[in-house]
C-alpha positions as CSV (number, residue, x, y, z in Angstrom):
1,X,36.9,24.1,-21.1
2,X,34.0,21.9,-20.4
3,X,35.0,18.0,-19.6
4,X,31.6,15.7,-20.1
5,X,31.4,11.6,-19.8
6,X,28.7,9.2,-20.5
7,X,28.5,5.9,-19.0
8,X,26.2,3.3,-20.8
9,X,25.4,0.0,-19.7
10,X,24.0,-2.5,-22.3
11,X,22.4,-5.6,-23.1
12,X,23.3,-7.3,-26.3
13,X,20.4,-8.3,-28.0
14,X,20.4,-11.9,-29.2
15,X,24.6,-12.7,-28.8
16,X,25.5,-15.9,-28.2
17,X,28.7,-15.5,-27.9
18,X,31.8,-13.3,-26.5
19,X,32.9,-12.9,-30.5
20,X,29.8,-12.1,-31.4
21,X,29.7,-9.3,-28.7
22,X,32.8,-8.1,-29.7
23,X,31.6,-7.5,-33.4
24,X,28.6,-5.6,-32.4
25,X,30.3,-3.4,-30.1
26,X,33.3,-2.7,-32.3
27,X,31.0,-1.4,-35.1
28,X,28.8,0.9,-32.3
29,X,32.1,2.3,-31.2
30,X,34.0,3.1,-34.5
31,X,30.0,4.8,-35.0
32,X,30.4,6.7,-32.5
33,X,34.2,7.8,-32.7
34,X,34.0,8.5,-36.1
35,X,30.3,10.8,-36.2
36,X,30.6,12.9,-33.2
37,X,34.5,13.1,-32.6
38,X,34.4,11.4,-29.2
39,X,36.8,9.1,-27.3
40,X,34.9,5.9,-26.5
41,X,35.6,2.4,-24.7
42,X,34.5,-0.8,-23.1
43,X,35.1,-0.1,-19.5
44,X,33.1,-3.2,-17.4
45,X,31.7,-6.3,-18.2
46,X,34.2,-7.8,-20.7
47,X,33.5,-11.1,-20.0
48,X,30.1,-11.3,-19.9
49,X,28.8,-11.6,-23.6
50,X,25.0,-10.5,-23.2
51,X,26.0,-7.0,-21.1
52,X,28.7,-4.2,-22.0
53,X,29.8,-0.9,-20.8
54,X,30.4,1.9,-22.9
55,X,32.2,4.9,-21.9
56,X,32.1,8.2,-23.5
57,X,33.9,11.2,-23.5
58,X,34.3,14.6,-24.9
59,X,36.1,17.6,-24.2
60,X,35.0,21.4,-25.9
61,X,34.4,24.9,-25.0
62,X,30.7,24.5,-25.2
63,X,28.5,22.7,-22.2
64,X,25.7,22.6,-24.8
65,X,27.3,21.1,-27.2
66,X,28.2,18.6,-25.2
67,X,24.9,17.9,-23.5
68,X,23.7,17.9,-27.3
69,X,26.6,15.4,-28.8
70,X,25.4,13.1,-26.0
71,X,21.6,13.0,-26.7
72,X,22.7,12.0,-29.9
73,X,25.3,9.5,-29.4
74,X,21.8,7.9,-26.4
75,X,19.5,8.1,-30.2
76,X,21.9,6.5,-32.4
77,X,22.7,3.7,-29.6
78,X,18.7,3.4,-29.3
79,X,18.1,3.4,-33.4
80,X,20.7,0.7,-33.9
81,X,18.6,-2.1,-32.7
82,X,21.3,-4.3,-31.8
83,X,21.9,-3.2,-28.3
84,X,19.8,-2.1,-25.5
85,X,20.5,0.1,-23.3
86,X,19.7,-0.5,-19.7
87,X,21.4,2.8,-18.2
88,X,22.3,6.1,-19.2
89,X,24.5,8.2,-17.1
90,X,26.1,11.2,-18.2
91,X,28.6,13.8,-16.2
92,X,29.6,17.6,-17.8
93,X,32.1,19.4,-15.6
């Protein structure tokens, strides 16, 4: 059984406002859960409304596909436009 987690830090590009945040990351997140099977939440900066922290994680018997589901989720993050991301960490046990 391979255990991976992804920890991305953002910047929301052009929010004003915590509500606005909070739209922009609920549609990334439902993305994410719903294309690649993933568990996925806010885990820092809540109350900040121009910065988030995503965190990701999967569990399967396959490090590869793992390391592989990640890349992807860091392209479709990148692609959307609406959020930045400022670090990328990622952790496969």
């Amino acid at each position: 059984m391979v255990l991976g987690s992804c920890l991305f830090i953002l910047r929301i590009v052009g929010c004003q406002s915590l509500k606005e945040k909070r739209f922009v990351l609920k549609s990334l997140k439902d993305r994410i859960a719903h294309r690649f099977n993933v568990s996925i939440a806010e885990v820092d900066y809540q109350d900040l409304w121009q910065k988030a922290a995503l965190g990701v994680a999967m569990v399967s018997s396959n490090r590869m596909i793992v390391e592989k589901t990640f890349n992807q989720i860091l392209s479709l993050v990148e692609q959307d436009g609406r959020a930045e991301i400022l670090e990328a960490s990622k952790e496969i046990d």
